[in-house]
C-alpha positions in Angstrom: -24.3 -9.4 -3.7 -26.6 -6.5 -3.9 -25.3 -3.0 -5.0 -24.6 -2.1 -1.1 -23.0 -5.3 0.3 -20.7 -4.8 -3.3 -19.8 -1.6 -1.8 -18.8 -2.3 1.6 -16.7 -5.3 -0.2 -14.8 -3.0 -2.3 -14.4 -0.2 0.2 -13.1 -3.1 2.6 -10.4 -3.9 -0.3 -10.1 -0.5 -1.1 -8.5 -0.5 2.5 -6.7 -3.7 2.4 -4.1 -2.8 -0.7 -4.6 0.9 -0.5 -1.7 1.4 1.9 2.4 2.0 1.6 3.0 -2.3 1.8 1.6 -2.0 -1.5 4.1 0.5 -3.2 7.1 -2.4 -2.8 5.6 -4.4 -5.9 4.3 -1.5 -7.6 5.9 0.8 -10.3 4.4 3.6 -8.2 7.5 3.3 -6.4 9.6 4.8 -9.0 8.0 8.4 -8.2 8.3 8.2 -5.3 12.3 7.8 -5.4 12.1 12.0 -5.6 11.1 15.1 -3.9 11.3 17.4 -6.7 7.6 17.8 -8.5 9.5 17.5 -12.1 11.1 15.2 -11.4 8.0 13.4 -9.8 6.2 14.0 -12.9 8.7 12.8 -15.4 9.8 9.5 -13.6 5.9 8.9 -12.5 5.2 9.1 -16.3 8.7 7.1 -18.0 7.7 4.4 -15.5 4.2 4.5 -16.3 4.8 4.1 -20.1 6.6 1.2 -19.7 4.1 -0.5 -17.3 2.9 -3.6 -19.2 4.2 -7.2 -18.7 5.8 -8.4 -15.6 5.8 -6.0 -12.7 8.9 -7.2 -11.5 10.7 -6.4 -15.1 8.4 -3.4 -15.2 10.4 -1.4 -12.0 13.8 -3.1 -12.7 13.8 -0.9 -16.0 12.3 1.9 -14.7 15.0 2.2 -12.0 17.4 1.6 -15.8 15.4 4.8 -16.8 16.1 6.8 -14.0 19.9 5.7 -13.7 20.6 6.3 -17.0 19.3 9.8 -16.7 21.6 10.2 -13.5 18.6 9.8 -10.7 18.0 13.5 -12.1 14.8 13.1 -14.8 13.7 16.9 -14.7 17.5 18.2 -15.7 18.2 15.3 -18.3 15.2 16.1 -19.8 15.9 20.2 -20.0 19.8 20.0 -20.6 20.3 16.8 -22.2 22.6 16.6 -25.2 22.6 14.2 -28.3 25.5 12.4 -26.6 23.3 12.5 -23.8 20.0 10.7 -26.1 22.9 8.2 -27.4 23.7 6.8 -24.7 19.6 6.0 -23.7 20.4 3.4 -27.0 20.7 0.1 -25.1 17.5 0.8 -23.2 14.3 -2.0 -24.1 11.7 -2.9 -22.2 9.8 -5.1 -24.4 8.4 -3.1 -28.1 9.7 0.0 -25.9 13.3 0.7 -27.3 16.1 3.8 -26.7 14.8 5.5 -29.8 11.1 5.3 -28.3 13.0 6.2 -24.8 15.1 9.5 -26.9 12.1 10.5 -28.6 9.9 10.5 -24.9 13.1 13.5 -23.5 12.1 15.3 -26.8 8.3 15.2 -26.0 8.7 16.4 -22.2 11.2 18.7 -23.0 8.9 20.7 -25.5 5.8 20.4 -22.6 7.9 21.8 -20.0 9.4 24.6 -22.8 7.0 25.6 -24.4 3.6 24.7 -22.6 4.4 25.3 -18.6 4.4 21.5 -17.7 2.2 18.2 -18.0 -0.3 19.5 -15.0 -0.6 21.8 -17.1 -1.4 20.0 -20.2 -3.1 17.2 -18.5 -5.2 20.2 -16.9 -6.6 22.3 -19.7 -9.4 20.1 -21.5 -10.8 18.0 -18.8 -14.4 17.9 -19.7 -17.6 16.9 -16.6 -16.3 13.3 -15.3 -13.5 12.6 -18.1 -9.8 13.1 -18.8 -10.3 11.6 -22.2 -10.3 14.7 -24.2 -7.3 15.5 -21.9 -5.4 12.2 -22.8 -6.0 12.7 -26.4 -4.8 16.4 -26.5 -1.8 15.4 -24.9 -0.7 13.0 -27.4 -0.9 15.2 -29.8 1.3 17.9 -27.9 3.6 15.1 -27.0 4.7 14.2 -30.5 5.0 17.8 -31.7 8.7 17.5 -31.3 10.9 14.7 -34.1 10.0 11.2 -33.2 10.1 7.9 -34.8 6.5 7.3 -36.4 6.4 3.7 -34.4 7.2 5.7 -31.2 3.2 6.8 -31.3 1.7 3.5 -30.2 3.8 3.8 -26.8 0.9 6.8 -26.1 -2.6 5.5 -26.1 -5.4 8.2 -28.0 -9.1 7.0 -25.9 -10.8 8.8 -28.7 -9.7 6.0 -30.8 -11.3 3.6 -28.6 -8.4 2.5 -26.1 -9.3 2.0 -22.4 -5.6 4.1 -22.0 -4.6 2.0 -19.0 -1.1 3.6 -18.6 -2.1 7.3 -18.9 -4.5 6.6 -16.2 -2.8 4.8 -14.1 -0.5 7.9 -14.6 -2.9 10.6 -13.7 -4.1 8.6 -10.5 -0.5 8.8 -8.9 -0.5 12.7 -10.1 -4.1 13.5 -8.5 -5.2 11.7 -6.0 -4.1 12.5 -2.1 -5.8 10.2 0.8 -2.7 10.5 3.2 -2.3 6.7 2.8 0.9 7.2 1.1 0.6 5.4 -1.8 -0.6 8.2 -4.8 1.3 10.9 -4.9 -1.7 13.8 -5.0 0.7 16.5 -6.6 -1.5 18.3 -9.1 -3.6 20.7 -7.5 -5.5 21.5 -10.9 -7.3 18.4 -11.2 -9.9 17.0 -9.1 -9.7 13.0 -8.5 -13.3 12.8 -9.5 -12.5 13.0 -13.1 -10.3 10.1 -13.1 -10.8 7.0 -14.5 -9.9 3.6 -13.8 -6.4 2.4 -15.3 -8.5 -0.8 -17.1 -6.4 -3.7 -17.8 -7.1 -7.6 -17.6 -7.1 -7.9 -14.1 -9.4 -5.4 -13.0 -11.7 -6.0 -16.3 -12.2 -9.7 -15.6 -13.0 -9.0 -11.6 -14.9 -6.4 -12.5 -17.2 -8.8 -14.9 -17.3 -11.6 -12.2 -18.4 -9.0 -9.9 -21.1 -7.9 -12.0 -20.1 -4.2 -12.9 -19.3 -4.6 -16.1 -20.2 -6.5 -19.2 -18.1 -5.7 -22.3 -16.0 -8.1 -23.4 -13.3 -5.8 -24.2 -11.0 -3.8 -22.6 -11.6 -0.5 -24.1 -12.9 2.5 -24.3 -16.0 1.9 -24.2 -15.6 -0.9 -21.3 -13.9 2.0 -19.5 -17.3 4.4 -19.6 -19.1 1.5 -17.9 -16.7 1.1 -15.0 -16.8 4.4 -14.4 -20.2 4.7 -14.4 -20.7 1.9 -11.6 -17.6 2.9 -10.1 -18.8 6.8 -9.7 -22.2 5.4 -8.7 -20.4 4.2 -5.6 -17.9 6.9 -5.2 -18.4 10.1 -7.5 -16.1 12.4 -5.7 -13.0 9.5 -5.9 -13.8 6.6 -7.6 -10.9 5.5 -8.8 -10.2 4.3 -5.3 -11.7 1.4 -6.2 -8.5 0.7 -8.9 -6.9 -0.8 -5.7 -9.6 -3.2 -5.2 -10.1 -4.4 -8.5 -6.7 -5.1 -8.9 -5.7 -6.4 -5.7 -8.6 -8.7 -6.1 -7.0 -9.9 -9.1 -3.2 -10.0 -8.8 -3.2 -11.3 -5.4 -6.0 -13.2 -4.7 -7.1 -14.8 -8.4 -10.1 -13.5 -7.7 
């Protein structure tokens, strides 16, 4: 395929999966479950976090996030007590365990506290086509608060090479709005042309059999190259083309 007919085929899949049947198998779904924007935020983000592995086991412990905060993230997460934290204990969802899950409240409840909120955050060092610097800052405003040292890896830093799948996946349910239902398009602050693609191995290996990008690994530095080609097709929202990749790959073996 040449550059254009590669277009028109992704903007063809970009319409395909980009649509509310696709939110069912998704953990997209989880924010969704609320009106609220906090409590959009925080349940877009817990379920995020945890978003690696089987999708299936991915949302049925997502929806265990959200019950054990009472279907109310935004108050747990401001008025929670230790009791409260003790009880998040039995929670796991693969190397993410209750201390990881207690030491996440902490971090949000310090971003909504003391620094007006995670559009907020997430907003104040983008930088010309990248939320990296963004990403990074965030971590480290994150774990101000008492955590467990091994709590760190569940937060991925792209200035230390990491393609940050999760985050990004993250920030494209935040930002972008298409009225096709599926991202959430709640923060205002941020324009979906910044984004980048939530990279993982199912978009990196269609993306390498379709010629758009050649690194090996899924990092960081893989990520600038899909951007690149993916901006090249679509500067002011390319990360429409997440849908494509990924529906390519999850549901058609592509």
């Amino acid at each position: 395929m040449n550059s254009t007919e590669l277009k028109e085929f992704l903007d063809e899949k970009v319409i395909q999966y980009n649509n509310q049947d696709f939110i069912g198998s998704d953990p997209v779904q989880i924010p969704h479950l609320f009106t609220q924007k906090e409590d959009i935020e925080i349940a877009g983000f817990l379920s995020a976090s945890i978003a690696w592995g089987n999708r299936k086991m991915i949302i049925k412990n997502s929806h265990k996030m959200m019950e054990l905060m009472g279907n109310t993230p935004y108050d747990f997460v401001m008025s929670h007590s230790e009791e409260d934290l003790a009880k998040l204990e039995t929670f796991v969802h693969r190397t993410f365990n209750g201390n990881d899950f207690a030491g996440f409240i902490k971090g949000l409840k310090n971003i909504y506290q003391n620094h007006n909120g995670l559009e907020n955050v997430f907003a104040k060092n983008q930088e010309k086509d990248s939320l990296q610097k963004s990403i990074s800052e965030f971590k480290k405003i994150f774990f101000e608060t008492d955590h467990l040292a091994r709590t760190q890896k569940h937060i991925s830093d792209p200035l230390n090479n990491s393609a940050a799948k999760r985050i990004n996946m993250y920030l494209r349910w935040m930002v972008r709005q298409d009225a096709k239902g599926v991202d959430l398009g709640i923060w205002k602050t941020i324009s979906p042309s910044v984004l980048s693609c939530p990279l993982d191995v199912h978009s990196g290996n269609v993306a390498r059999k379709l010629g758009i990008l050649s690194r090996k690994q899924n990092d960081a530095k893989a990520l600038l190259e899909l951007d690149t080609k993916l901006r090249e097709m679509d500067a002011k929202d390319p990360v429409k083309y997440d849908f494509a990749l990924f529906g390519l790959g999850v549901f058609e073996g592509f």
